[in-house]
C-alpha positions as a printed NumPy array, in Angstrom:
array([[127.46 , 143.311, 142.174],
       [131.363, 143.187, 142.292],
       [131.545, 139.973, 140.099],
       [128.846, 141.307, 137.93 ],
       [130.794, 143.993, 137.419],
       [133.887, 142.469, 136.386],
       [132.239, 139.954, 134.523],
       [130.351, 142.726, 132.465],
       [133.69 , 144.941, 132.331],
       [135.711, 141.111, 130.773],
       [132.815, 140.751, 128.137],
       [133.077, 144.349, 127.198],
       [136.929, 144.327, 126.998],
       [136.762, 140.733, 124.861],
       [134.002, 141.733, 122.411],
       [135.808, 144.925, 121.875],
       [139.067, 143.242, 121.482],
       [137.418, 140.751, 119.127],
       [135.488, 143.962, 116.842],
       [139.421, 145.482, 116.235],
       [140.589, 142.06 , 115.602],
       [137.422, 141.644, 113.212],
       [138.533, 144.698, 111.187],
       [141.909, 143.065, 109.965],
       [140.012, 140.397, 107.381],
       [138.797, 142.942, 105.156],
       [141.789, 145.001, 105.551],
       [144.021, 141.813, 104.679],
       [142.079, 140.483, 101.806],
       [141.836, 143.565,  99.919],
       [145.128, 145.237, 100.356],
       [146.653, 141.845, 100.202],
       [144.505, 139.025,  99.191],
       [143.46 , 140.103,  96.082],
       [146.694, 141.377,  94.776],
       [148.577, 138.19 ,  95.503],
       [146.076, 136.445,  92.894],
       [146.436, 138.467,  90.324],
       [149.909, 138.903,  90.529],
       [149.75 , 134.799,  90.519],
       [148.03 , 134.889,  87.592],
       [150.243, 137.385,  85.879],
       [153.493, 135.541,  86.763],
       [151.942, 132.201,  86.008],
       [151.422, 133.677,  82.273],
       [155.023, 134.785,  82.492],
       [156.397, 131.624,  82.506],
       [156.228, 131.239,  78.7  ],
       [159.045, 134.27 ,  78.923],
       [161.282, 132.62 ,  81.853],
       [160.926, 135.901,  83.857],
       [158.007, 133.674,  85.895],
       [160.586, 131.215,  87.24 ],
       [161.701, 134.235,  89.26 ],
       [158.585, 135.831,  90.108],
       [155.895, 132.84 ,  90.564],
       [157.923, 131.218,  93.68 ],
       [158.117, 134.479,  95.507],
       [154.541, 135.065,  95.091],
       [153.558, 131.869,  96.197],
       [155.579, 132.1  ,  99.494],
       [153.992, 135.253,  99.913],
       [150.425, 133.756,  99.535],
       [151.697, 130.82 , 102.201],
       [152.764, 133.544, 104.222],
       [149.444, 135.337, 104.624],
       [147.998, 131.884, 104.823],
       [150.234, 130.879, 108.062],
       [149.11 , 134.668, 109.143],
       [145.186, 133.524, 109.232],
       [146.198, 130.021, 110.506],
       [147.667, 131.467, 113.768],
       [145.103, 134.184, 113.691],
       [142.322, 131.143, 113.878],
       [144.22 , 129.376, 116.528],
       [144.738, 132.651, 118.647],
       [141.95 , 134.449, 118.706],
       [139.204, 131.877, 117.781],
       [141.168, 128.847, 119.691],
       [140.773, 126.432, 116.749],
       [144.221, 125.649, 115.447],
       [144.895, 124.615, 112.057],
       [147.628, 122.72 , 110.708],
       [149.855, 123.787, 107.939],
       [149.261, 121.668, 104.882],
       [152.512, 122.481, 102.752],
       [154.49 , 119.527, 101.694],
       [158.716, 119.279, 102.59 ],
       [160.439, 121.272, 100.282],
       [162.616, 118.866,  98.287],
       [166.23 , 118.682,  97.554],
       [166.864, 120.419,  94.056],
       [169.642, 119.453,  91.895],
       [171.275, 120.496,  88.479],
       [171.415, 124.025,  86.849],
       [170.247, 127.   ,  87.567],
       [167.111, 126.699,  85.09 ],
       [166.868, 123.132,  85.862],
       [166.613, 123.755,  89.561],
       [164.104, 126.876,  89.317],
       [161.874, 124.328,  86.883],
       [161.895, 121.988,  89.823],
       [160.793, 124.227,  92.537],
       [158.238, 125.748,  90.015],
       [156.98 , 122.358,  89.111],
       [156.735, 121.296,  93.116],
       [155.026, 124.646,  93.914],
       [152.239, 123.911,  91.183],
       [152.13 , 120.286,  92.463],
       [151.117, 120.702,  95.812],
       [147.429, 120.891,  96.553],
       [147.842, 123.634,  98.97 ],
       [149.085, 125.845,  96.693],
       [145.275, 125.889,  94.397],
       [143.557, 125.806,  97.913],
       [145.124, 128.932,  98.738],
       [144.115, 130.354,  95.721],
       [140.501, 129.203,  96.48 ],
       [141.117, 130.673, 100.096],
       [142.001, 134.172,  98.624],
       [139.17 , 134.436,  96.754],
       [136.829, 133.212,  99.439],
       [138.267, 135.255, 101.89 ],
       [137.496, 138.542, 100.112],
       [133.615, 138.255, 101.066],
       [133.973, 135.987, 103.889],
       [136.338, 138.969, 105.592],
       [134.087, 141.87 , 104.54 ],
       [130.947, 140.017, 106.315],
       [132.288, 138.494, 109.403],
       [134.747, 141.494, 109.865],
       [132.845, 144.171, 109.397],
       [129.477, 143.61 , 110.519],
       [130.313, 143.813, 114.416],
       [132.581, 146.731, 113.459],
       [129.244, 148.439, 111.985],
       [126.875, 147.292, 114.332],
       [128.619, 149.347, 117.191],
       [129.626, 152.114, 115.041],
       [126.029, 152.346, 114.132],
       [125.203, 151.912, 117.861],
       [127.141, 154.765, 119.386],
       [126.191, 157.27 , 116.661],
       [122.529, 156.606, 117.753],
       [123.723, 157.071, 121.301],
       [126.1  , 160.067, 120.554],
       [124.795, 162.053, 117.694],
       [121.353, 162.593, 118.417],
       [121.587, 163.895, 122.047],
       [124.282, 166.425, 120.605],
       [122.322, 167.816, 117.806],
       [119.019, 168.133, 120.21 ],
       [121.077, 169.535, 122.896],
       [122.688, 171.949, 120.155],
       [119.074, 172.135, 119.121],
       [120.234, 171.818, 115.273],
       [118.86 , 168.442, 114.778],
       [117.888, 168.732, 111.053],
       [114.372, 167.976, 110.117],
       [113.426, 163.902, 109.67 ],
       [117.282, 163.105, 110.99 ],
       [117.334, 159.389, 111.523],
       [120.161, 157.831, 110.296],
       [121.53 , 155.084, 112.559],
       [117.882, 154.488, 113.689],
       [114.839, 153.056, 112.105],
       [112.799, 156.078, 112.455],
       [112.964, 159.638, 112.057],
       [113.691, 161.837, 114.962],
       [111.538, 164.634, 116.145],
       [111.374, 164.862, 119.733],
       [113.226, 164.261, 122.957],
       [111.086, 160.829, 122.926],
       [112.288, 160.223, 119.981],
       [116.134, 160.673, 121.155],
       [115.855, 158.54 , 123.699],
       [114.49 , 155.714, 121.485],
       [117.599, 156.292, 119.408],
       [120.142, 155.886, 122.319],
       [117.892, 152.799, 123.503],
       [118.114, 151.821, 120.303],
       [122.243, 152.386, 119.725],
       [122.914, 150.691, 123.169],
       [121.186, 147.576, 121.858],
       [123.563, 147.85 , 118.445],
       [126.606, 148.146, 120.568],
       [125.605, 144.968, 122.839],
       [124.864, 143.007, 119.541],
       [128.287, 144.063, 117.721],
       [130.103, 143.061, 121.078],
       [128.033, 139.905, 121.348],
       [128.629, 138.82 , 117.83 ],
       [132.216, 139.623, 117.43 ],
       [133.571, 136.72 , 119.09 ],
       [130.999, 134.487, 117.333],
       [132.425, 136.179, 114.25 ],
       [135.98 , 135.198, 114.659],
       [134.74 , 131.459, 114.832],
       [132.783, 131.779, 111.89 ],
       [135.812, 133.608, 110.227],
       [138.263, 130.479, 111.393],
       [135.708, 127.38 , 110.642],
       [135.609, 128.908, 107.367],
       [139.113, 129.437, 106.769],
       [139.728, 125.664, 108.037],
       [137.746, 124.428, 105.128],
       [140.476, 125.531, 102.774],
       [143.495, 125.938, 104.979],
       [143.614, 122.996, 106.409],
       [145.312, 119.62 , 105.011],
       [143.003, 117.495, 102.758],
       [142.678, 113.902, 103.993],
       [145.166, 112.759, 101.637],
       [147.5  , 115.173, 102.22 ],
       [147.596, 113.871, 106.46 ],
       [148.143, 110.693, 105.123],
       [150.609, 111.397, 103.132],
       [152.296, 113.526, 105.92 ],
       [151.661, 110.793, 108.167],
       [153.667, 108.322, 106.162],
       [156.332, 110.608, 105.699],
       [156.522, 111.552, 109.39 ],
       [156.201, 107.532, 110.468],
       [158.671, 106.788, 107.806],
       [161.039, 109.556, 109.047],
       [160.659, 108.953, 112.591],
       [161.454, 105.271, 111.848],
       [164.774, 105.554, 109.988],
       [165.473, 107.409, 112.895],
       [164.897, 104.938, 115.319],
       [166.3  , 102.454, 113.799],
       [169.646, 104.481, 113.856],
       [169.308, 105.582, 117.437],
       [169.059, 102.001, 118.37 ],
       [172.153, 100.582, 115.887],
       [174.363, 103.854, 117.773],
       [173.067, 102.103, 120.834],
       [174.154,  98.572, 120.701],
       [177.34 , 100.251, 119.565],
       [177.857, 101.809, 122.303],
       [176.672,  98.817, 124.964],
       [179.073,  97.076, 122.581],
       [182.014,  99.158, 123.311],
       [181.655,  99.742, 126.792],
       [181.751,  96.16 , 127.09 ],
       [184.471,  95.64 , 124.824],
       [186.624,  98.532, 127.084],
       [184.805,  98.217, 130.271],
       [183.651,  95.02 , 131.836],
       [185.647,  92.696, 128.941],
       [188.818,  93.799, 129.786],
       [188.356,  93.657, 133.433],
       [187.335,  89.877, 132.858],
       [190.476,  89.101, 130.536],
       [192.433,  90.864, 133.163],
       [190.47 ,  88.821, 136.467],
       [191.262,  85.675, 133.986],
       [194.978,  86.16 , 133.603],
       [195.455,  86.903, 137.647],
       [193.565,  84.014, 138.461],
       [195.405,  82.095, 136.14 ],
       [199.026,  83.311, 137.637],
       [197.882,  82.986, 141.006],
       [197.517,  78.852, 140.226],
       [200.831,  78.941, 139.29 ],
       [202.458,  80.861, 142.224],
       [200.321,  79.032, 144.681],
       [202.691,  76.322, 144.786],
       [205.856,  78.181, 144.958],
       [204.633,  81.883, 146.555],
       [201.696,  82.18 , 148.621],
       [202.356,  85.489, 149.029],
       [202.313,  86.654, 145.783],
       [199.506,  84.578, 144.987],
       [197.715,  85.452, 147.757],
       [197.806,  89.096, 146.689],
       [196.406,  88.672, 142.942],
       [193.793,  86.881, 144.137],
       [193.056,  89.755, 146.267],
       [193.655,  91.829, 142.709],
       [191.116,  89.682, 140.887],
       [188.727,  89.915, 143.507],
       [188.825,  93.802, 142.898],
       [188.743,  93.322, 139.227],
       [185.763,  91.269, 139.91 ],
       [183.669,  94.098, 141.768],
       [184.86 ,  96.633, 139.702],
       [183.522,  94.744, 136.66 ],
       [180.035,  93.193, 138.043],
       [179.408,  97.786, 138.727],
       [180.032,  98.706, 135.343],
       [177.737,  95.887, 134.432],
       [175.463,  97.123, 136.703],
       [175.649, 100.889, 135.377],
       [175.425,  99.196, 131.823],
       [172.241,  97.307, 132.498],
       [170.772, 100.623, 134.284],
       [171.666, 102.811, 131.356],
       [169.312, 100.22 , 129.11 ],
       [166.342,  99.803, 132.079],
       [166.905, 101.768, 135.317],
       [166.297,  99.345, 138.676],
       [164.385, 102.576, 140.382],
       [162.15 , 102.567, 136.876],
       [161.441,  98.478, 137.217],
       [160.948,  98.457, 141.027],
       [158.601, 101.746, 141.567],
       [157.616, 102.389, 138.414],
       [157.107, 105.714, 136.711],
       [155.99 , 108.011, 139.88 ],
       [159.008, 106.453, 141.744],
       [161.379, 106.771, 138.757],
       [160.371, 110.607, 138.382],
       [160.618, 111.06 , 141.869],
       [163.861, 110.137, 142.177],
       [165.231, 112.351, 139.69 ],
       [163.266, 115.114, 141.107],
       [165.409, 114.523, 144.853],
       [168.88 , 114.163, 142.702],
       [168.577, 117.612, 141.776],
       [170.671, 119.873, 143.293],
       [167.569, 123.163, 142.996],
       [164.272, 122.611, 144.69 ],
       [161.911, 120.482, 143.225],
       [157.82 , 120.542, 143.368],
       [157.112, 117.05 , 142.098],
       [153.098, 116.339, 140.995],
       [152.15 , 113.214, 139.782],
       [148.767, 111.674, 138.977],
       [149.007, 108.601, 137.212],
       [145.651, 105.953, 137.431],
       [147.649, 102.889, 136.192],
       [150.99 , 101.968, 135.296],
       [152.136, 102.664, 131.518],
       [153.528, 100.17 , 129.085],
       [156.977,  99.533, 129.648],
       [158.235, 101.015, 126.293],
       [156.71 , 104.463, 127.064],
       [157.963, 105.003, 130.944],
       [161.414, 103.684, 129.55 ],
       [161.023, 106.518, 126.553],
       [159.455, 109.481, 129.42 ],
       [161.827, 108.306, 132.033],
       [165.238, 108.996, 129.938],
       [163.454, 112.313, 128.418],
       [162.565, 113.526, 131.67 ],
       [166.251, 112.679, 133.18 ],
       [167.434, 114.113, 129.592],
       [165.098, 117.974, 130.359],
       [166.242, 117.772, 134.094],
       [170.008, 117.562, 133.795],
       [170.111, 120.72 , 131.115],
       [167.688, 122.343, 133.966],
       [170.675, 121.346, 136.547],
       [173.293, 121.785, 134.322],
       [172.313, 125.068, 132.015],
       [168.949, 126.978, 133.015],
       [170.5  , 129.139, 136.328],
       [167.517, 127.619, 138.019],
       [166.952, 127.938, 141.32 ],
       [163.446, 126.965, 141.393],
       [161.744, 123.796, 139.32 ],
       [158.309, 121.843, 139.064],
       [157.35 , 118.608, 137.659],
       [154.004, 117.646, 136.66 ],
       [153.051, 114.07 , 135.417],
       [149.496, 113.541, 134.131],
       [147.202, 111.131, 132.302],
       [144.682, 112.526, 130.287],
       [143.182, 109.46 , 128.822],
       [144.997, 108.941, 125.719],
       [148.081, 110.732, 126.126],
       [150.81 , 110.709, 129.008],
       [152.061, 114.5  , 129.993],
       [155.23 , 115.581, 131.696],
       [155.787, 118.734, 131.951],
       [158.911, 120.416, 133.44 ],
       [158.918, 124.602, 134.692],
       [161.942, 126.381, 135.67 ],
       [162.376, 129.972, 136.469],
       [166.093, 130.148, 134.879],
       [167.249, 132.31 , 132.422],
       [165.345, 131.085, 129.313],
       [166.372, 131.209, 126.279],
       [166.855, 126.896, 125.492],
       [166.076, 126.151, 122.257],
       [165.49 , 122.132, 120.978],
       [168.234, 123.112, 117.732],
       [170.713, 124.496, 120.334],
       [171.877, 121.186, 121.112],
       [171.852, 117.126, 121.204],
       [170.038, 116.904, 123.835],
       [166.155, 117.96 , 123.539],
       [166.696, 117.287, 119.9  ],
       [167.886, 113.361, 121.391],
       [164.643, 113.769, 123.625],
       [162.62 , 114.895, 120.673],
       [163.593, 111.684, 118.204],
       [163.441, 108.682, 121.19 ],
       [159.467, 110.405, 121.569],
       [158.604, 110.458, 118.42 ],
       [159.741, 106.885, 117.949],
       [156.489, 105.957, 119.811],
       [154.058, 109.143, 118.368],
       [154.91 , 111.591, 121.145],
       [156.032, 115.098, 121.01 ],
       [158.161, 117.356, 122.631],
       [157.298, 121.53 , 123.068],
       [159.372, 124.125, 124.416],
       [158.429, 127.636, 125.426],
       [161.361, 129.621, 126.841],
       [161.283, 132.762, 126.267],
       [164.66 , 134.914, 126.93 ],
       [164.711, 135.925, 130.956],
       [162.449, 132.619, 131.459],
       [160.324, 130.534, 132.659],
       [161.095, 127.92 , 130.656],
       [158.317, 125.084, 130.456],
       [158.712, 121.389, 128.658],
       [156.062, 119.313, 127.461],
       [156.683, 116.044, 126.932],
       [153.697, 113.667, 125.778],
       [153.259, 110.494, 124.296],
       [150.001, 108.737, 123.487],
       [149.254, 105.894, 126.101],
       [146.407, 104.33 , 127.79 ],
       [146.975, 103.157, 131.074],
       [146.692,  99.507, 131.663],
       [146.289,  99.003, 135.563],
       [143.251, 100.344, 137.311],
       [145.213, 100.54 , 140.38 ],
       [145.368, 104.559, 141.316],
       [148.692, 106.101, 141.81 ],
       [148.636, 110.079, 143.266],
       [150.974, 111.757, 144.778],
       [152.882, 115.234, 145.121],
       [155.568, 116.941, 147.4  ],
       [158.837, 118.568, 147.379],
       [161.904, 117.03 , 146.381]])
């Protein structure tokens, strides 16, 4: 009976939740919805007189704006996220009047813009129906449960009263019909409301949502961006495995060279001295073959090569200075260009969790789902990181995307802070690899 309980109490709670969310759609497409279009069709017609220039740009952010409003409404009420269709903004130039021509003419240009129009309209009977028909159906409901018992008990139930129910009321049979019959409104409206928020964001999604051509589009823009990008990160990186060979390991060479060299001409004349830069090239020598060793680790780590990704993750985990719950489920090993890619990002989201977050608590998770590769990284430090803040997660964010993955931050100010890291991968060994513990 306790779980009943709570399980009837949680359905209650969510269908009323969902009946007050319900009640917004009308509300927003007639106070706001239907405006916006006409005043986009009035500042359209202005353009002839220049004063449009000015006004059609701020209406159609507005409409975007209430647009972005149902998007995350869909995605947070009715779970079915939908992605923003607007293309980039691009880079005006010229005069004044040239530049407000340009933004007017890429406003009118983009497809989203006439599908939000479409959208408004749609929405102004969509809303009224989906929003307000669990709204009525329990209003309806508890005025048959309500109103009738009140005016028999006050005994001033007018004559033939039977509004709310589907017959008139004349007797105390009769008012209990009518509550019987308002409880069964009130389960229906809290029944359907849910099912109405769907309905509301499946419908929305037919015109908020990017057109086929438009996520092609954005894809090519996205793969083209995301490939000048990696074709920079890697010229900034043979520059600098170029210099720190040029200043590092180079010089030490030159300089193990030119001792060897002297000591062949002491060795004749002063052992001694010769003796003693042969001890100083031997030096050189070890000092050299570790900073090629740290070079060829900062382009493949050893630990990533001999244990693989688990291993790899592992061992960052332990160099931590903060306790570390480390979780990792991995069926297979990954291709080598995607644990190279999650092993710096992870080692990239760690060191700002040693270095920055106040931590004094952290937990790793590593997960295949299939298709995609997960790593996600908690901390309960101060919050507030943010991927603009620095070079950092914004470095993280550009070597993922390089191979289609993405990087999400949630940190809210006073923490926890959680990073998701996740590329697309399919494993390619069957052998099974699970483990977890405490670094």
């Amino acid at each position: 009976m306790g779980e009943f309980g709570d399980d009837l109490r949680s359905g209650i709670r969510r269908g009323g939740v969902a009946v007050v969310r319900g009640l917004a759609f009308p509300v927003l497409g007639l106070a706001l919805g239907l405006p916006l279009f006409v005043v986009f069709v009035l500042s359209s017609a202005f353009l002839a007189l220049g004063i449009g220039f000015v006004l059609l740009p701020l209406v159609v952010v507005a409409i975007r704006s209430l647009a972005t409003l149902h998007r995350r409404f869909a995605a947070e009420w009715a779970g079915l996220p939908i992605t923003s269709p607007y293309r980039p903004s691009p880079v005006y130039s010229g005069s004044a009047p040239r530049r407000a021509w340009q933004r007017v003419r890429w406003l009118l240009s983009d497809p989203a813009t006439w599908r939000d129009l479409l959208w408004l309209l749609a929405e102004v009977p969509v809303g009224l129906v989906l929003g307000l028909l669990p709204a009525v159906a329990v209003a309806a409901g508890v005025e048959g449960i309500v109103v009738p018992q009140v005016l028999w008990l006050l005994d001033v139930l007018p004559n033939g009263y039977g509004f709310g129910t589907v017959w008139p009321i004349d007797s105390a049979r009769d008012v209990a019909v009518a509550v019987a019959e308002g409880v069964l409104l009130v389960v229906i409206g809290l029944l359907i409301a849910p099912w109405a928020l769907w309905a509301h964001a499946r419908c929305g999604r037919l015109l908020l949502a990017p057109t086929r051509g438009s996520e092609l589009a954005s894809r090519v823009t996205q793969l083209t961006r995301t490939r000048t990008e990696t074709v920079d990160a890697q010229a900034a990186e043979l520059r600098r495995i170029e210099r720190d060979l040029h200043d590092g390991a180079q010089a030490r060479l030159v300089s193990l060279s030119l001792s060897i060299g002297m000591a062949e001409d002491l060795i004749g004349r002063d052992p001694d001295a010769a003796r003693a830069l042969l001890v100083e090239a031997r030096q050189s020598s070890v000092l050299a073959l570790s900073e090629l060793r740290d070079l060829v680790a900062g382009i493949h780590p050893p630990v990533l090569a001999e244990r693989g990704l688990d291993g790899a993750v592992r061992a960052l985990a332990m160099a931590l200075p903060i306790a570390v719950e480390c979780t990792v489920e991995l069926p297979g090993r990954p291709a080598a260009p995607v644990e190279s890619a999650l092993y710096f990002a992870a080692s990239e989201v760690l060191t700002n969790v040693a270095r920055h977050s106040g931590a004094t608590t952290a937990r790793i998770e590593l997960r295949s789902t299939g298709t995609h590769l997960r790593l996600t990284v908690t901390d309960d430090g101060r919050g507030g990181a943010s991927i603009g803040a620095g070079t950092g997660l914004r470095g993280v964010e550009r070597r993922l995307s390089a191979l289609d993955g993405t990087l999400a931050l949630n940190s809210p100010p006073g923490g926890p802070t959680v990073v998701l890291l996740e590329i697309p991968c399919v494993l390619s060994s069957p052998k099974t690899s699970r483990s977890s513990g405490t670094a």
